[in-house]
C-alpha positions in Angstrom: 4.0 -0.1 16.0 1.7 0.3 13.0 -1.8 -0.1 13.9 -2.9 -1.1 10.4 0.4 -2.6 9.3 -1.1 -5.3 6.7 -3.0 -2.2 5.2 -0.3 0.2 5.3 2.0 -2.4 3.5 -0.1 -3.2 0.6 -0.8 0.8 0.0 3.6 1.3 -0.2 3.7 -1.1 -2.2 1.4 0.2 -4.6 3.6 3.7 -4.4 7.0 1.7 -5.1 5.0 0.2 -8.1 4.3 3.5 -9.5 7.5 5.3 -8.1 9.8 3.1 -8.4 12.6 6.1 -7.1 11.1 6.4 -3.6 13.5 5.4 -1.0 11.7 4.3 2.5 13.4 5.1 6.2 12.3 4.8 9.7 13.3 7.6 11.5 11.9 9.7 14.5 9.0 12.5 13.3 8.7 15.1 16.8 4.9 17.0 16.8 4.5 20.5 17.8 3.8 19.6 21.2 6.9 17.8 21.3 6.2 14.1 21.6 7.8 12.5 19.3 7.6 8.8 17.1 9.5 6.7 15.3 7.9 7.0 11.4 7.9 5.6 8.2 9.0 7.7 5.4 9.7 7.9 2.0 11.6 10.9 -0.4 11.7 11.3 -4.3 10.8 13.3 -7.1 7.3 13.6 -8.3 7.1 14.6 -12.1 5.6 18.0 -13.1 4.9 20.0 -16.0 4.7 23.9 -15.9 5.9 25.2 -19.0 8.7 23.0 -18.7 8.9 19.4 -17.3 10.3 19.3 -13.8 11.4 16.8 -11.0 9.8 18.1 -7.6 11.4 16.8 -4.3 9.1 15.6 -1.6 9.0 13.7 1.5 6.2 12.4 3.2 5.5 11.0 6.8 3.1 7.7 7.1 1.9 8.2 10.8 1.1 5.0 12.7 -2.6 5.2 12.2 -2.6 4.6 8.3 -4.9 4.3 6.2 -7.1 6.1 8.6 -4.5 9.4 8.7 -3.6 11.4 6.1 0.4 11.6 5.7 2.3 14.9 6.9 3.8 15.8 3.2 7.3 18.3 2.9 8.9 19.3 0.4 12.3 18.2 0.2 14.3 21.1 -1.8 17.8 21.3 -3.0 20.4 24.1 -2.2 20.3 26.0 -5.4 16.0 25.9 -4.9 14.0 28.5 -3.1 10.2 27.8 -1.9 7.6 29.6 -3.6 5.1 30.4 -0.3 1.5 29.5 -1.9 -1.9 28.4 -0.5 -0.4 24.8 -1.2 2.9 25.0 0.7 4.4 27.3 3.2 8.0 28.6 4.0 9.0 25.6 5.4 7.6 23.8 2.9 5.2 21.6 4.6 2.3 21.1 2.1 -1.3 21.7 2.6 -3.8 20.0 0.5 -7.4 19.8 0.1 -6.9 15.9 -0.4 -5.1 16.2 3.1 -8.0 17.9 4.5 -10.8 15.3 3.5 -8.8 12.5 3.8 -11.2 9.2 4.3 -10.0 5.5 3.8 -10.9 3.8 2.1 -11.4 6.6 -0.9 -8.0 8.2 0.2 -4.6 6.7 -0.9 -1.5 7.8 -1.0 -1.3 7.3 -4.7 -5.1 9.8 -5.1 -2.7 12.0 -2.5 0.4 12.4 -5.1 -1.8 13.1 -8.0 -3.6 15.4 -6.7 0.3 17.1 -5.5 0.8 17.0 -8.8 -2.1 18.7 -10.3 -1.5 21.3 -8.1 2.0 21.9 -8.4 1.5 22.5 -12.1 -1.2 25.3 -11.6 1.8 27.0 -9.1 4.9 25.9 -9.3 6.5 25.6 -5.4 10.1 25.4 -6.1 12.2 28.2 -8.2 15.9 27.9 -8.8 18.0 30.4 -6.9 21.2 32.8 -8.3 24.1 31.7 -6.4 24.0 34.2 -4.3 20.5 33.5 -2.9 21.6 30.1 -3.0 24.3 31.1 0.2 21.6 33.2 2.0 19.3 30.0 1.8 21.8 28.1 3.3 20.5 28.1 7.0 16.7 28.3 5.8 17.3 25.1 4.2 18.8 23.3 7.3 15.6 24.9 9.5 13.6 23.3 6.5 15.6 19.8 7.1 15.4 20.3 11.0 11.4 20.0 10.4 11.2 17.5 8.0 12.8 15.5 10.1 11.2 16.2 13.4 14.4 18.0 14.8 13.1 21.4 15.1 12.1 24.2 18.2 10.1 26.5 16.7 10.9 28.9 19.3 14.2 29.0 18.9 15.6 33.1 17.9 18.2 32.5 15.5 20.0 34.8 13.0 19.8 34.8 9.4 21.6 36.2 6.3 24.0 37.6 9.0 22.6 41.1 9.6 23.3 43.2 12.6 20.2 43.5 15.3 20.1 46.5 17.6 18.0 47.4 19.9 16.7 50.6 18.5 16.6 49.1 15.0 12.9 49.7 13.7 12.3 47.0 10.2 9.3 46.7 8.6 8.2 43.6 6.3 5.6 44.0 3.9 4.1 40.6 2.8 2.7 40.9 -0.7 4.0 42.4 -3.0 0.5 43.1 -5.0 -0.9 47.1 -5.3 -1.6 47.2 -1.5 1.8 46.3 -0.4 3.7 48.7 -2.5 1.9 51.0 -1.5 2.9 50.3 2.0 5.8 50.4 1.1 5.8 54.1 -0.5 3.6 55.4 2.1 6.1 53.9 5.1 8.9 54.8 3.4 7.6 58.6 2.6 6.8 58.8 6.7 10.0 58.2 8.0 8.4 55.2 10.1 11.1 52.7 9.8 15.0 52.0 9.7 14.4 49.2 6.8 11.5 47.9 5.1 11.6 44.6 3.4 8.7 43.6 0.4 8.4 40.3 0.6 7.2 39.2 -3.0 5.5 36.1 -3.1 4.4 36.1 -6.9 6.2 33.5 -8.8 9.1 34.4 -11.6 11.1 37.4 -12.1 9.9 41.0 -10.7 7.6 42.3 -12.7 5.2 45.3 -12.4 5.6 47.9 -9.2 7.9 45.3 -7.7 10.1 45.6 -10.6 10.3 49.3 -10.6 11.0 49.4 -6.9 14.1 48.0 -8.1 15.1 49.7 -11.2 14.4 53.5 -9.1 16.3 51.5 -5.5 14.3 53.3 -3.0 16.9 53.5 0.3 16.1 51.2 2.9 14.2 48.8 1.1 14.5 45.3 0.1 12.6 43.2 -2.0 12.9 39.5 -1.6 11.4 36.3 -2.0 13.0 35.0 1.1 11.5 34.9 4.0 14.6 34.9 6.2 15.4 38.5 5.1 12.0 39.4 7.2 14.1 38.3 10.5 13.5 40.6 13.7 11.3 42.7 11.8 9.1 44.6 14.3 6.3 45.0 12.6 5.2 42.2 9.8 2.1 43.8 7.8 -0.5 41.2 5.5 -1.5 42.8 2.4 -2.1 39.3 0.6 -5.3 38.2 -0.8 -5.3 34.7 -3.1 -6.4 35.1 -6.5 -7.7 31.5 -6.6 -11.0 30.5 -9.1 -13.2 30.1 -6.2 -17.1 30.2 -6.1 -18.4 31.7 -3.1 -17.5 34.2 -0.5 -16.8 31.4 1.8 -14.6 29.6 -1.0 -12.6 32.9 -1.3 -12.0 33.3 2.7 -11.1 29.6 2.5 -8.6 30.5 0.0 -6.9 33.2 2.0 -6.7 30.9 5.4 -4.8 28.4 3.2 -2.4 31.2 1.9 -1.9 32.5 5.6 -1.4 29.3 6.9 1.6 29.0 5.0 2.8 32.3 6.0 2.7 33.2 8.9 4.1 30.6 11.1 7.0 31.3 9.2 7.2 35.4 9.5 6.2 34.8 13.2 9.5 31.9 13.4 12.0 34.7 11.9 10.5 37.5 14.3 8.8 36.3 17.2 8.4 39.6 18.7 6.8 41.5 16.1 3.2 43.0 15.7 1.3 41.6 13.0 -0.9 44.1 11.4 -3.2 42.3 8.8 -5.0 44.6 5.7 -6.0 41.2 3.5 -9.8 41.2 3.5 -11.6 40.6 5.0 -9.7 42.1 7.7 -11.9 41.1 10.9 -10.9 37.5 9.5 -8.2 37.3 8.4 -6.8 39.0 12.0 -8.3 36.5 13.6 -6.9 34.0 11.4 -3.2 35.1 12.3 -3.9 35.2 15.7 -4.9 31.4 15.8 -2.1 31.1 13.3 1.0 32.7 15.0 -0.1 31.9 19.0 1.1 35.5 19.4 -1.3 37.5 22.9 -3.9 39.6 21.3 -2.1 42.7 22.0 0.1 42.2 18.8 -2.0 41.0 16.1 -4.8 43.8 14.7 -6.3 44.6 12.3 -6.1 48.0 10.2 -10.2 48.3 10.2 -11.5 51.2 10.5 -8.6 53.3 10.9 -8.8 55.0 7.7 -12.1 55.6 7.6 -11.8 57.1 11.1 -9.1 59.7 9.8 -11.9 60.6 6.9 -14.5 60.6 9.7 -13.1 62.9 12.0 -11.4 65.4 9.3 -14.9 65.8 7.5 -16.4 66.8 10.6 -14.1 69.0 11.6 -12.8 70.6 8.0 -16.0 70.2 5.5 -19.2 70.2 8.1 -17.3 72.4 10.8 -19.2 70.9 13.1 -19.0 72.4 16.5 -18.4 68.4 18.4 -15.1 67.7 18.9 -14.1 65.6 15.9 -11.1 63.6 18.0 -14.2 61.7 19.9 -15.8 60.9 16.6 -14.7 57.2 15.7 -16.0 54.8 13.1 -16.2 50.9 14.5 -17.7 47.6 13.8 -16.7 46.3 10.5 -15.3 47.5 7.7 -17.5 48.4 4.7 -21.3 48.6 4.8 -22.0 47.6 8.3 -19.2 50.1 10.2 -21.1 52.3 13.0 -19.9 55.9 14.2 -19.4 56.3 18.1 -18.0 59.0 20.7 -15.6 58.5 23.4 -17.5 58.1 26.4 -17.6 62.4 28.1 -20.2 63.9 30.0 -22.2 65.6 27.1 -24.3 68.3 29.6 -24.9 69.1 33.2 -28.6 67.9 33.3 -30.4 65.2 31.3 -32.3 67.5 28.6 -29.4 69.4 27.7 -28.0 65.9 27.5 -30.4 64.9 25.2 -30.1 67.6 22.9 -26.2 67.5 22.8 -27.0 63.4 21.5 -29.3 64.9 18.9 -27.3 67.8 17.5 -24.2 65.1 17.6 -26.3 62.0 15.8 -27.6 64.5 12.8 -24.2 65.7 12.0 -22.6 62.1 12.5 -25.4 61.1 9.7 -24.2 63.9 7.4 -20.8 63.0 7.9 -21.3 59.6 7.1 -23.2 60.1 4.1 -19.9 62.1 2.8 -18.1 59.0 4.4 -19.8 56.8 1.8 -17.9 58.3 -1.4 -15.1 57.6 -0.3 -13.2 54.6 -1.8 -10.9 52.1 -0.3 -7.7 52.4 -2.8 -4.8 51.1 -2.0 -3.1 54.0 -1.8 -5.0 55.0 0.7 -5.0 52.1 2.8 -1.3 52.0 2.1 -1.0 55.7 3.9 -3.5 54.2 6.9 -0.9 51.8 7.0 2.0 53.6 7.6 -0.1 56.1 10.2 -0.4 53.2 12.3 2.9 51.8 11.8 4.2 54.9 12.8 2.5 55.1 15.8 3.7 51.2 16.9 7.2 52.1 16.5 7.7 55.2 17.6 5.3 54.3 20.6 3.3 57.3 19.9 0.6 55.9 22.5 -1.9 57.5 20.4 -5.6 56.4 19.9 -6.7 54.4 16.3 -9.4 52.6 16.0 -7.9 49.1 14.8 -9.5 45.5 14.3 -9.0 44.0 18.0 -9.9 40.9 19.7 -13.8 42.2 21.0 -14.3 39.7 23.4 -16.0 41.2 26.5 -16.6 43.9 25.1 -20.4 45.5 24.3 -21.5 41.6 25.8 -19.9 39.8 22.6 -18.7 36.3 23.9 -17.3 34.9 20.8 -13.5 35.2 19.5 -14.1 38.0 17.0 -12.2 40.9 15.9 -14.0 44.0 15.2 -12.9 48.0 15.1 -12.4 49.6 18.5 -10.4 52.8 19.4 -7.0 51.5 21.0 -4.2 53.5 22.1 -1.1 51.9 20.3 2.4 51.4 21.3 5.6 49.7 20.7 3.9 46.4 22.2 0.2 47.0 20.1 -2.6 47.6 22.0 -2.6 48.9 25.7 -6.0 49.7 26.1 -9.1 50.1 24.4 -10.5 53.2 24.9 -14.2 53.7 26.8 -17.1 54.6 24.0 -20.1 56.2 25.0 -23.2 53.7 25.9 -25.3 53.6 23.1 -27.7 50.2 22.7 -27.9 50.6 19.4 -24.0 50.6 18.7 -24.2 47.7 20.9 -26.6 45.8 18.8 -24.8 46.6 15.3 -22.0 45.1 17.0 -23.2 42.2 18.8 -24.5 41.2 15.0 -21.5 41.8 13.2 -19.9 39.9 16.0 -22.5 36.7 15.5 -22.3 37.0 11.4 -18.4 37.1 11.2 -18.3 33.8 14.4 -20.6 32.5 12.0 -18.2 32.7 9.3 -15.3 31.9 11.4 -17.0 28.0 12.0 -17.8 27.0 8.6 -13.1 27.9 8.0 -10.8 25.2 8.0 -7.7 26.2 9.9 
């Protein structure tokens, strides 16, 4: 069945030469859109050395076009091992690689492919021994884990994990990241009364440390911290607070470095809970929502963005509070992007009875906008602050508030933008995300600043590897 079966010969032979405890198999791979082939295949250890010298189990797929396809590589992990989610390997352990990614015979071989495993696997370690106890609640992630590796899985399949109880009326939160950001979230959704449970999933490698271990030592009720993805199951809202820390160059290299980290995590938060609302605060946000959306397959309706939520709050109160403007501050919203290039608007109202008056009402409204938006600008993004943003909106998701936020949503057809881009756009949000966007005021200058942010960040989008 091998296309190339001379050249794929030679190249395993050259493997058993220089791992000589590989052990070969056919056996039947199935793709994500189901089909499925009979495979060659091979398991072992590959040596590594982090501190200590290790023994890392993999398994890796030969598909029937070798040399001129790169191999699907796994991770093969024991029972008493848990999987350390990275921009190298996600939840299920499937391993991502940049070797994988520019794979070209004849320069690529699977022997360039290993070392390069290797040299990665040292810089972050993917496998960390489990207590026995973590070892039991692994139990069924690791048979999921075998069910993919061996082409036996349906991804859509709702299963229960760790045992817990699911109720309808039962409102868990899991906060990925366990960085500044995310324990913030954590404090601020926890402090609001939003949820049931919240889980902090921490994704840094050895023991706590930091916030994450004081969350533990001061056991906050209702929250778990865990490094196991399973505990996330049936959450109803999953938020992103991770950004990758990697030694890249550019700002591309750095985006680059987050869509490998998300593409490890969240096909596997969106297996555990398929019906939850992903809300993403990794930057940059307009991105990186886009990213999950491609990522998880989820309807646009439940992935957003935070955006410009927070800034909106700040928006409207400084109107209101410190200017005491006399506009209604509630029609005040900040959209676009976040950062430099974010635009105030006003819900679309009739301003006056005849044009002139009409006029005036724009100008009065436009000079106090620009005063409020020069206050707007000393106002840093801390992560406590995002954290509260956070929980505002959670708050309003799962206790179906139906109120309006202006939250990174898929823009398409809106303001004439015709590319898949996520930018800031008041939304009224309830327990199933956005229900509507809500009608801004016609201003062709709003439209312009977003039609470019829409054309930079599509730009951006194109040069990504997903």
């Amino acid at each position: 069945q091998y296309k190339f079966r001379d050249l794929t010969i030679e190249e395993l032979k050259n493997v058993n030469k220089t791992y000589p405890n590989f052990t070969f198999s056919m056996n039947t791979y199935t793709f994500k859109d189901g089909s499925q082939k009979d495979l060659l295949n091979f398991s072992g250890t590959v040596p590594v050395k982090y501190g200590n010298s290790y023994n890392i189990p993999i398994r890796l797929w030969i598909l029937d076009s070798h040399p001129f396809a790169p191999p699907i590589c796994f991770l093969k992990p024991t029972a008493n091992m848990g999987i350390s989610v990275g921009k190298h390997v996600d939840a299920r352990g499937r391993i991502y690689l940049p070797y994988l990614q520019n794979w070209s015979h004849p320069k690529s071989t699977i022997i360039g492919l290993i070392k390069e495993m290797i040299a990665k696997f040292e810089e972050e370690l993917p496998l960390y021994s489990l207590s026995s106890s973590d070892a039991a609640r692994q139990s069924e992630l690791l048979s999921y884990i075998a069910k993919i590796t061996e082409g036996e899985t349906d991804i859509k399949s709702k299963r229960k994990i760790g045992g817990g109880k699911t109720e309808g009326c039962f409102n868990k939160i899991t906060v990925v990241g366990a960085g500044d950001l995310g324990i913030a979230c954590v404090l601020a959704v926890a402090a609001k009364g939003a949820a049931d449970k919240v889980v902090l999933l921490d994704l840094s490698e050895g023991a706590a440390k930091g916030g994450t271990m004081d969350l533990e030592i001061f056991a906050l009720p209702n929250v778990e911290i865990s490094k196991d993805f399973s505990v996330s199951a049936d959450s109803k809202v999953v938020v992103l607070t991770v950004n990758s820390l990697g030694n890249a160059q550019t700002y591309l290299d750095v985006i680059q470095s987050n869509v490998d980290l998300f593409r490890g995590i969240i096909p596997t938060v969106s297996h555990y809970s398929p019906n939850s609302l992903l809300l993403v605060a990794s930057h940059p946000v307009e991105v990186m929502t886009y990213v999950s959306w491609k990522l998880s397959a989820f309807p646009k309706s439940r992935v957003i963005g935070v955006g410009a939520n927070l800034d909106t709050e700040r928006f409207q109160y400084i109107l209101a509070n410190l200017l005491k403007a006399q506009v209604p501050a509630k029609d005040a919203w900040i959209i676009g992007e976040q950062g430099e290039d974010k635009v105030p608007s006003w819900t679309n109202c009739n301003l006056a009875a005849n044009q002139t008056e009409a006029v005036s009402a724009r100008n009065s409204r436009e000079a106090v906008a620009n005063r409020a938006m020069e206050v707007l600008k000393g106002k840093g993004q801390r992560s406590w602050s995002v954290g509260l943003s956070v929980a505002d909106l959670a708050d309003s998701i799962l206790k179906d508030k139906r109120r309006v936020h202006s939250v990174s949503t898929l823009a398409k057809g809106c303001c004439s933008i015709n590319s898949e881009v996520f930018l800031s756009l008041p939304c009224v949000l309830g327990a199933n995300g956005v229900i509507e966007m809500v009608e801004l005021d016609e201003d062709s200058l709003v439209q312009e600043k977003l039609q470019s942010s829409a054309g930079s960040i599509h730009d951006l989008q194109q040069q990504l590897k997903m």
